[in-house]
C-alpha positions as CSV (number, residue, x, y, z in Angstrom):
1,X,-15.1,-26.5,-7.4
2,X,-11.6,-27.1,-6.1
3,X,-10.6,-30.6,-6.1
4,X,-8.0,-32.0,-3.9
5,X,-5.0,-32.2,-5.9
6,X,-5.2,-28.2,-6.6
7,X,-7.4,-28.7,-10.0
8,X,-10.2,-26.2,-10.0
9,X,-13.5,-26.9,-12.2
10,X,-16.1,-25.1,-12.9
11,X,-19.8,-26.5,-13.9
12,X,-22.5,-24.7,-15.9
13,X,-25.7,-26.8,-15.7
14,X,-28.2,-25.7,-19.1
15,X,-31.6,-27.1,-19.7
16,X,-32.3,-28.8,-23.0
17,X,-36.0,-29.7,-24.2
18,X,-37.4,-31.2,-27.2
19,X,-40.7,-33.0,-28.5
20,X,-41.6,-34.8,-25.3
21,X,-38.5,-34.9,-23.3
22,X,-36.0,-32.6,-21.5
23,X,-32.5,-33.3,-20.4
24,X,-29.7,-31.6,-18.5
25,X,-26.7,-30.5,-20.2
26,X,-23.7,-30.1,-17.4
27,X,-20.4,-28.4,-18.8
28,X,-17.4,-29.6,-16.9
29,X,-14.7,-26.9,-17.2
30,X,-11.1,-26.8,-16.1
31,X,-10.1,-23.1,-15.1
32,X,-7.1,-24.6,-12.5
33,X,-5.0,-22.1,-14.8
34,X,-7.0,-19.7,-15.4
35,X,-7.8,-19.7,-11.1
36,X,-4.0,-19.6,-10.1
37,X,-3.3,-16.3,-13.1
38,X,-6.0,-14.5,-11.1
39,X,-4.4,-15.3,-7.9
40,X,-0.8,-14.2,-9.4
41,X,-2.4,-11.7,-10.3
42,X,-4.0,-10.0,-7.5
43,X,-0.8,-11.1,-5.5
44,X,1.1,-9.2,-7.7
45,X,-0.9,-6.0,-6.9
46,X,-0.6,-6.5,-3.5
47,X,3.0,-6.8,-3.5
48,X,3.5,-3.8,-6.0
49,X,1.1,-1.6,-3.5
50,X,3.9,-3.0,-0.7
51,X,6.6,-2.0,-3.1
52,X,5.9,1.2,-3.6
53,X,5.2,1.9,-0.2
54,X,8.7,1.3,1.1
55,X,10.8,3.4,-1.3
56,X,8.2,6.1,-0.8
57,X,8.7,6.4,2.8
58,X,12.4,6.4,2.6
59,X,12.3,9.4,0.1
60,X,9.7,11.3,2.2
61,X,11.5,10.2,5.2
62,X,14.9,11.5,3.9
63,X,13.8,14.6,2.4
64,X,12.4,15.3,5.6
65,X,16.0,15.0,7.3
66,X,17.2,17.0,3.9
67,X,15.3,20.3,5.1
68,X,16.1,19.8,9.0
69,X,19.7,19.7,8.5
70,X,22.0,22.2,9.5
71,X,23.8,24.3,6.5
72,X,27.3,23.0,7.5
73,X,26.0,19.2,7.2
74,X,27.7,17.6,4.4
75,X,28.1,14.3,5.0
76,X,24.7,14.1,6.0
77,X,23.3,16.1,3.0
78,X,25.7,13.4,1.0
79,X,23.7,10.6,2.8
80,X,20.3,11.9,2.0
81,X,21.0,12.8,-1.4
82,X,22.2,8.9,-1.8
83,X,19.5,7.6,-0.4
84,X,16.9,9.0,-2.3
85,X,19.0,8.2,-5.5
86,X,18.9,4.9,-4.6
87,X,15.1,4.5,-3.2
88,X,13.8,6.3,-6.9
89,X,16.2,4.3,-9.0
90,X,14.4,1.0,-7.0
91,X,10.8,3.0,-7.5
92,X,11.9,3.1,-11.3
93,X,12.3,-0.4,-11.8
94,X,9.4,-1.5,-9.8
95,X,7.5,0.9,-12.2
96,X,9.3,-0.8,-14.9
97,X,8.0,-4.3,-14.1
98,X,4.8,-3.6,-13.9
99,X,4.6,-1.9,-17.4
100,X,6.4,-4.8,-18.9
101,X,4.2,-6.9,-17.2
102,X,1.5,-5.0,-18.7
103,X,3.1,-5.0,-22.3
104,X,4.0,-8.9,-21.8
105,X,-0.1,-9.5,-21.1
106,X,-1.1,-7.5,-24.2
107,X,1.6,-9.0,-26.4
108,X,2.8,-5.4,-27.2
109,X,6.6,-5.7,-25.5
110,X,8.7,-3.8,-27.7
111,X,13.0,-2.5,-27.2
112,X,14.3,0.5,-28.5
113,X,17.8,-0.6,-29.6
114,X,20.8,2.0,-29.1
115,X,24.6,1.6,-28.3
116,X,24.9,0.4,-24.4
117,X,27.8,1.4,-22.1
118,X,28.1,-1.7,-19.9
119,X,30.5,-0.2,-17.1
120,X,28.8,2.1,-15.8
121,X,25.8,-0.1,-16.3
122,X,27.5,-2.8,-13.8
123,X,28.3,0.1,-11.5
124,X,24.9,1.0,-10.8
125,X,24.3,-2.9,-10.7
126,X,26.4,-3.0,-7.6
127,X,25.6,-0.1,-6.3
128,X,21.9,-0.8,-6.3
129,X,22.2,-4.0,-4.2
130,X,25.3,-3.9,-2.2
131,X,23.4,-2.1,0.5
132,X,20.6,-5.6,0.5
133,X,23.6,-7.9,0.6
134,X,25.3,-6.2,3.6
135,X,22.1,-6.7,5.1
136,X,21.6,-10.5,5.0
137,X,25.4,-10.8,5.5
138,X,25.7,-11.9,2.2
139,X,29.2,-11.9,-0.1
140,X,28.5,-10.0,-3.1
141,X,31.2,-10.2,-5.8
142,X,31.5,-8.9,-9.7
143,X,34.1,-10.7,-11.7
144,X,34.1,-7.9,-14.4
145,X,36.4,-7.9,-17.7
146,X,39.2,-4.9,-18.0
147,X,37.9,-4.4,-21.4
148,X,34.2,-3.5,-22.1
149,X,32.6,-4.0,-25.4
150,X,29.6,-1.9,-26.1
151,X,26.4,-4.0,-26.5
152,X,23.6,-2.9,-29.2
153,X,20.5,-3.5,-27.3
154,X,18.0,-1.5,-24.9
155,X,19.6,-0.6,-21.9
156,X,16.5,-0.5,-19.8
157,X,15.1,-3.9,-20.7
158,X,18.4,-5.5,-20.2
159,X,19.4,-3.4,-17.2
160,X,15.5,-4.9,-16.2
161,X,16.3,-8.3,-16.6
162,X,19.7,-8.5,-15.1
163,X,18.1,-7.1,-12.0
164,X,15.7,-9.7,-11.7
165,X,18.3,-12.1,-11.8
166,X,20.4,-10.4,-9.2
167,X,17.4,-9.5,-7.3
168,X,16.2,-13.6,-7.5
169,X,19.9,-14.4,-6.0
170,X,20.1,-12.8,-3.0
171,X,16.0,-13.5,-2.1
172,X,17.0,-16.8,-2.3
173,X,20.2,-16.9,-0.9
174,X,20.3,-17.3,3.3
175,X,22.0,-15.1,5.6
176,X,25.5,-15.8,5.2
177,X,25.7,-16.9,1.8
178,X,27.2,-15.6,-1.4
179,X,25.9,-14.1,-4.7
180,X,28.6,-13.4,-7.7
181,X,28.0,-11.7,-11.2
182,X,30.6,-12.7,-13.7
183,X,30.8,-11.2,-17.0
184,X,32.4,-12.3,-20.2
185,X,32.5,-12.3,-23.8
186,X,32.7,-15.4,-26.3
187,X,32.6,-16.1,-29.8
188,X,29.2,-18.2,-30.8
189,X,29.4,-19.8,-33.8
190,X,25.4,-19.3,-34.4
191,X,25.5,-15.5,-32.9
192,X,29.1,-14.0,-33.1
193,X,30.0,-12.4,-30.5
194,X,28.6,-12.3,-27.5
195,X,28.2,-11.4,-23.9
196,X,27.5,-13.3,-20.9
197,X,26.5,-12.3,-18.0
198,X,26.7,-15.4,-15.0
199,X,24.3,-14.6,-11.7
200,X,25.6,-17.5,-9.2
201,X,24.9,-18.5,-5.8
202,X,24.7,-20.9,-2.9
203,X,20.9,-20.8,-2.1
204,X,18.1,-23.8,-1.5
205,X,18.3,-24.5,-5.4
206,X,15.7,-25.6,-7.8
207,X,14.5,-29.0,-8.7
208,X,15.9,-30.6,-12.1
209,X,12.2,-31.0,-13.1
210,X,11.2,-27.3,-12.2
211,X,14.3,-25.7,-14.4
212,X,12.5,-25.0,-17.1
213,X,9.2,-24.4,-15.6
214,X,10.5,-21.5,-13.4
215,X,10.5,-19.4,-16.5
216,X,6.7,-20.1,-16.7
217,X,4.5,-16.7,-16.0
218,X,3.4,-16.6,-12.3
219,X,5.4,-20.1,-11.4
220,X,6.6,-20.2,-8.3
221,X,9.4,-23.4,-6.7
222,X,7.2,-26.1,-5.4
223,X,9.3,-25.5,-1.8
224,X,8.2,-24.8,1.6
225,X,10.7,-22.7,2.2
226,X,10.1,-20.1,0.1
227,X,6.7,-20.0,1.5
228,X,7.3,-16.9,3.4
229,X,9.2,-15.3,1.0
230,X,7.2,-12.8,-1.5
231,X,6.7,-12.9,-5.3
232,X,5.1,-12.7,-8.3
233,X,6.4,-16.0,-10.0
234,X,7.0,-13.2,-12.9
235,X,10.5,-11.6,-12.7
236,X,12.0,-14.7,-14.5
237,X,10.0,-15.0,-17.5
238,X,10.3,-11.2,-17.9
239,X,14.2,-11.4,-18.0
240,X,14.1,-14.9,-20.2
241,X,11.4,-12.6,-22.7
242,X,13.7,-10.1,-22.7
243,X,16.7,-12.0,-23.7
244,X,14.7,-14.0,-26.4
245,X,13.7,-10.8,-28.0
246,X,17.5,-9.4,-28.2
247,X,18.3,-12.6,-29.6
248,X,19.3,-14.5,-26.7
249,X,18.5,-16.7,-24.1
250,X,18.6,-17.3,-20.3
251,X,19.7,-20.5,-18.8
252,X,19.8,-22.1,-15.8
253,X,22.5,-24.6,-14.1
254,X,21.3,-25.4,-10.0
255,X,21.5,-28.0,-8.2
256,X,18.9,-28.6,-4.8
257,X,20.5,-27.2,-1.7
258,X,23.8,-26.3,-3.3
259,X,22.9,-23.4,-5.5
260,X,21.9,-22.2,-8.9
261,X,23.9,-20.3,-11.7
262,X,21.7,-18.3,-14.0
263,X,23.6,-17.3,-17.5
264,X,22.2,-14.4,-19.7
265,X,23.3,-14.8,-23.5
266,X,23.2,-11.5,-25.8
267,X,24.5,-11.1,-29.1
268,X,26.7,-8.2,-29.0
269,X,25.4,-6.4,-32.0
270,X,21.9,-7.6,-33.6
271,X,20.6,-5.4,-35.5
272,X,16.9,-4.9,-35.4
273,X,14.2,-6.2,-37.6
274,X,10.8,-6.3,-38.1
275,X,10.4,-10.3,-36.6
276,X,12.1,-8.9,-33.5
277,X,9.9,-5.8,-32.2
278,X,6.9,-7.5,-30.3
279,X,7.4,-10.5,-28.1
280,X,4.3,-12.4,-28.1
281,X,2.5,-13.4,-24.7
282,X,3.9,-16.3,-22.8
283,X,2.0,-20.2,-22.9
């Protein structure tokens, strides 16, 4: 039974007898989160399926033009090649969530720590979205730092979570707008060093009472206007789990109709420990 403020019950009605009598025993229980995790849940499958599809096409698509081009072709051989670089790097990561998804349900997310290159890491940041941003018009800028310190982490888990937060930005952002990455390192008196990565833009914004709730599995902004716009209400928690679990955090500065600035914190060295291989399953 759905009621009308969202909550959903459900009623189990058992017989009880004794010496003489009978009774009714009604169980009243509230599923309302249980209901909307289903719901994420198959909405999530739906939009993988969608996903996958797209990427897919391209590469069959461009492999295609690959075999019907003449010898003498370069440029267009060049194209092609890029292309389905691009569309298998964006068929990776949607693989990726959807394992770490799966790993985040069973409680069983582990990283594999190693030394990280962060330039060329940032590269194929950019590289990865410019081609999205030049289609909703949209400024995309890196403030990068001349120096680059190597980070001790898992460089797929990170590079996971610093897509979602890039990816979030410019789904969010309108036609027209602008998305920057900034990245810098500071000295933490509780972590040493550390590195920052800021994801800013001038989106719709998030409510001051939604900011932490956003990092909630399968939450999604309580606005109509991202109605039309598809997710899982899982990409943020992901990247938030993922920081926790390198020792860090994710944070969140926005302000409604004006913008948000999401910060990733990680300790540039951690080294690893038996507290810090599983992250367990999100409330």
């Amino acid at each position: 039974m759905r009621l009308g403020d969202g909550a959903v019950l459900r009623f189990a009605c058992r017989a009880v007898r004794s010496e003489g009598s009978s009774a009714a025993l009604i169980i009243v229980t509230d599923v309302t989160q249980q209901k909307a995790a289903d719901e994420a849940r198959n909405s999530l499958v739906s939009q993988a399926t969608h996903e996958l599809r797209t990427p897919l096409t391209n590469i069959r698509l461009y492999i295609d033009a690959l075999i019907d081009q003449q010898d003498d072709d370069a440029a267009a051989r060049l194209k092609c090649i890029n292309v389905i670089s691009v569309e298998s790097r964006r068929l990776e990561r949607i693989v990726g969530d959807m394992l770490s998804v799966a790993e985040i349900e069973a409680g069983t997310m582990s990283v594999n720590r190693g030394d990280v290159r962060l330039e060329p890491l940032f590269k194929e940041l950019r590289a990865d979205y410019e081609a999205q941003a030049q289609d909703k018009e949209i400024s995309l800028t890196f403030d990068l730092p001349p120096k680059w310190p190597t980070l001790f982490a898992d460089r797929d888990k990170l590079t996971l979570a610093m897509h979602n937060l890039l990816g979030n930005a410019l789904k969010y952002t309108p036609v027209g707008g602008r998305v920057g990455v900034m990245v810098e390192t500071q000295a933490d008196p509780a972590k040493g060093d550390v590195l920052l990565v800021h994801v800013s833009d001038n989106g719709i914004g998030i409510r001051p009472e939604e900011h932490e709730l956003i990092f909630e599995q399968f939450y999604r902004a309580k606005d109509n206007r991202i109605s039309s716009i598809t997710g899982s209400g899982l990409g943020l928690a992901l990247a938030r789990q993922i920081a926790r679990q390198h020792g860090g955090d994710i944070t969140v500065s926005s302000e409604l109709d004006k913008g948000s600035t999401f910060t990733l914190v990680v300790p540039l060295s951690t080294a690893p420990s038996a507290a810090g291989t599983t992250l367990s399953r999100a409330a």
